[in-house]
ZAMARGU-4260 file (C-alpha; in steps of 0.2 Angstrom, whole numbers, plus 5000, padded with zeros to 4 digits):
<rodrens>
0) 4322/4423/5047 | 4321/4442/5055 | 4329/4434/5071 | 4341/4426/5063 | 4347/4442/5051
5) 4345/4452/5068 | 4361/4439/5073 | 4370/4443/5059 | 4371/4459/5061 | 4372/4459/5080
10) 4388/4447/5077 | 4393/4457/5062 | 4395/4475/5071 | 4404/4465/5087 | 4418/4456/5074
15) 4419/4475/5065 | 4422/4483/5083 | 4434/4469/5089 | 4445/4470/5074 | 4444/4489/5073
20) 4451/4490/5091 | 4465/4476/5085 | 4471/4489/5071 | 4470/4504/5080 | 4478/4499/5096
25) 4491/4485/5086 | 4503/4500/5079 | 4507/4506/5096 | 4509/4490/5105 | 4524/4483/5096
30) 4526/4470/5084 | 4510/4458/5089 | 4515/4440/5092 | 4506/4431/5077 | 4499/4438/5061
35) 4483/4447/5060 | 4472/4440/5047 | 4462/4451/5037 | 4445/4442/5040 | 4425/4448/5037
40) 4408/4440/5040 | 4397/4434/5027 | 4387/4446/5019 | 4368/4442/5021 | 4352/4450/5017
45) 4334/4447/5020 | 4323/4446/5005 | 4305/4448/5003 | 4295/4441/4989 | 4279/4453/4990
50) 4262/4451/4983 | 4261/4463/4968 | 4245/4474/4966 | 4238/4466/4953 | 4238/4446/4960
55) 4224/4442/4970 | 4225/4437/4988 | 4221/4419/4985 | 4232/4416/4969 | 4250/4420/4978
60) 4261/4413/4989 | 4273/4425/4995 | 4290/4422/5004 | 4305/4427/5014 | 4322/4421/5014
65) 4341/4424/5019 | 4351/4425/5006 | 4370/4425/5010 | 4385/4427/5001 | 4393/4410/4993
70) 4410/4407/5001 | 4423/4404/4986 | 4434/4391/4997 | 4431/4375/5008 | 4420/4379/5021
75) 4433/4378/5038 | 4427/4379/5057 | 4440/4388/5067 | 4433/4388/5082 | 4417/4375/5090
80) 4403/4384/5103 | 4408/4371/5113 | 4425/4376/5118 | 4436/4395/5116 | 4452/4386/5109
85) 4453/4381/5092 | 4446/4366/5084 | 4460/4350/5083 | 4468/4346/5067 | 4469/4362/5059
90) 4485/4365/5047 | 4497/4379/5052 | 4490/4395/5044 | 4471/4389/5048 | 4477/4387/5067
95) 4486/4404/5065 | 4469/4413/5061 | 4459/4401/5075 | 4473/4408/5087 | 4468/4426/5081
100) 4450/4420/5082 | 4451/4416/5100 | 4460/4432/5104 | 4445/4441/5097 | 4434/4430/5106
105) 4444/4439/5124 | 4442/4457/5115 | 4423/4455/5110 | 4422/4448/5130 | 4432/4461/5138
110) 4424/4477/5129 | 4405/4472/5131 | 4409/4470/5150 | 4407/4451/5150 | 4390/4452/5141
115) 4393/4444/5124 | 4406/4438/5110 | 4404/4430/5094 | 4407/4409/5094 | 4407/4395/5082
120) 4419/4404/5070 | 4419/4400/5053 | 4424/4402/5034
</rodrens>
């Protein structure tokens, strides 16, 4: 679970960069060429159930788990880990954002030096 919130940060903080360099850069660079979505991860948070003081050892079962934020909409896959175009079938404003999604995909690419972007977009 640790690893996996370790992701979702990790993934987070590239998605936050990547869109922070979109709108400082966009103003000065003309009118862009397709919307820019306002778009955000998932919040998510690792909860630990702990043993209180009073329980004995023997008589609890502790646990851990990731909670994330419910998404208020149909769940929609923009863009596959298979592929860095957009998913096949998508209606017009869902293949705008998948568009824009890609294009972050090239930013997140280009600024870590070829070392890393976020796939399998999501929402």
């Amino acid at each position: 679970i640790l690893c996996e919130a370790n992701t979702i940060l990790w993934a987070t903080t590239i998605h936050d960069m990547s869109m922070n360099m979109v709108a400082t850069m966009a103003p000065s660079h003309g009118h862009p060429p397709g919307p820019i979505p306002d778009l955000a991860f998932v919040e998510a948070a690792v909860v630990l159930n702990m043993k209180p003081e009073l329980v004995r050892p023997s008589s609890f079962q502790g646990f851990t788990a990731l909670v994330e934020r419910k998404l208020p909409k149909q769940f929609k896959k923009y863009i596959g880990n298979t592929s860095p175009e957009p998913i096949p079938g998508l209606d017009a404003e869902a293949h705008a954002k998948a568009v824009f999604l890609c294009f972050l995909q090239h930013v997140q690419f280009h600024f870590s030096l070829g070392k890393v972007f976020v796939s399998d977009y999501q929402g």
